[in-house]
C-alpha positions, 0 to 999 in steps of 0.5 A: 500500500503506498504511504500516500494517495493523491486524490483529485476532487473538484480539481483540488490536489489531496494528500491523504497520509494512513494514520499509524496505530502505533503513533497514536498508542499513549506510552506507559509511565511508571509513577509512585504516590508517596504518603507524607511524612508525620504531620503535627495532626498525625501526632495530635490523633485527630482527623485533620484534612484542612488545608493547607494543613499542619506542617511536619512535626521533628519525626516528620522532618526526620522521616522525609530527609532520611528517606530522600536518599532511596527515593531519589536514587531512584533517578525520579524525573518529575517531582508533584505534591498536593496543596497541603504544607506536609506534602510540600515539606515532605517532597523538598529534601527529594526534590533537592537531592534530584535538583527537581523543582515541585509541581504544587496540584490541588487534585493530589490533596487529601479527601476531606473529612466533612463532618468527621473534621477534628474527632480523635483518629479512632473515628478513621474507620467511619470516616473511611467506611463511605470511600470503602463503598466507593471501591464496591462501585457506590460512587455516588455516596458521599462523606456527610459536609464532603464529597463523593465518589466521582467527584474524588475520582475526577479531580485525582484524575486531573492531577494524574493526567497533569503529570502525564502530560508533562512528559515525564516518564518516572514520576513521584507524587507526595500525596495523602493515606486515605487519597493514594489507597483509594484512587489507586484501588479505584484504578489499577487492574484486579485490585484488592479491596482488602488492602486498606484494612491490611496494609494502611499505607503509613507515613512515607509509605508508598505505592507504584503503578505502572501504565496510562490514564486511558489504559489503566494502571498496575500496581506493581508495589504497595510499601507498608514500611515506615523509616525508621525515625 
């Protein structure tokens, strides 16, 4: 089959080129959501999810400086953290060590916790219980005074898709607990709705995904193991 056609109509010359399926298939990315180190509202034991939020406490600081040496020996290539001080702080000795500037997006912030705002943390599991109905396909339940399902889902998915446009190819996103375990079991192939209640990703856990916004995602490491500060 010729590259190209040239047709003839109503005496004007057409170049018509055959599109190429392999040029328009999205490329895959490798991209890893790293929970923020201890927060002051961590230490404090109540639900905070105001913005922007507490800053690192002294474990905090200590947790993201030591853990900068692993993460940016992984030779990330974009740096990306959410609105929040603790993400922020989280990400600079990283971003430092890479010499990466932070991309701040408002979608990687952390689900908000309505009415559950400021009640001790052992109310964590009513609080999560309506993004848990979220993952068994109830997207329109919503947290009392917050949002729902695919109103989470749709602006994570804008920051996701910031990060993908941006070329970037091995990516890491300082985010939020409740956030990254959600949208991640809301988007990777075969996910395992037990996760949450087994694994909660601590503070500097993280996970890594594997893939594209159009095709989906795979989770290829869910890291439950804080540093030891």
């Amino acid at each position: 089959m010729p590259v190209a056609r040239l047709m003839v109509a109503a005496g004007v010359a057409l170049v018509v080129t055959p599109c190429s399926a392999n040029a328009a298939a999205p490329h895959n990315i490798t991209l890893t959501l790293v929970r923020h180190a201890q927060s002051a509202g961590n230490a404090s034991g109540l639900i905070d999810t105001s913005s922007p939020g507490p800053e690192l406490t002294a474990k905090g600081w200590c947790q993201a400086v030591l853990d900068s040496g692993p993460l940016s020996a992984k030779h990330y290539d974009g740096v990306f953290a959410s609105t929040m001080t603790r993400t922020q702080q989280t990400a600079t000795p990283t971003a430092q060590a890479l010499g990466e500037p932070i991309d701040v997006l408002p979608g990687l912030r952390e689900i908000e916790a309505g009415q559950f705002e400021g009640q001790p943390e052992v109310n964590a599991t009513t609080f999560m219980a309506v993004p848990m109905r979220w993952l068994h396909g109830d997207r329109s339940a919503r947290i009392p005074g917050s949002l729902d399902g695919d109103e989470f889902e749709a602006r994570f998915n804008e920051a996701v898709q910031h990060i993908y446009d941006s070329g970037d190819v091995h990516p890491v996103a300082f985010s939020h607990g409740g956030a990254i375990m959600i949208w991640t079991l809301m988007n990777i192939r075969e996910p395992d709705l037990s996760l949450p209640a087994r694994q909660q990703l601590p503070n500097m856990g993280r996970v890594v995904l594997q893939g594209n916004p159009l095709q989906g995602w795979t989770l290829s490491e869910w890291d439950s193991d804080p540093p030891p500060c």
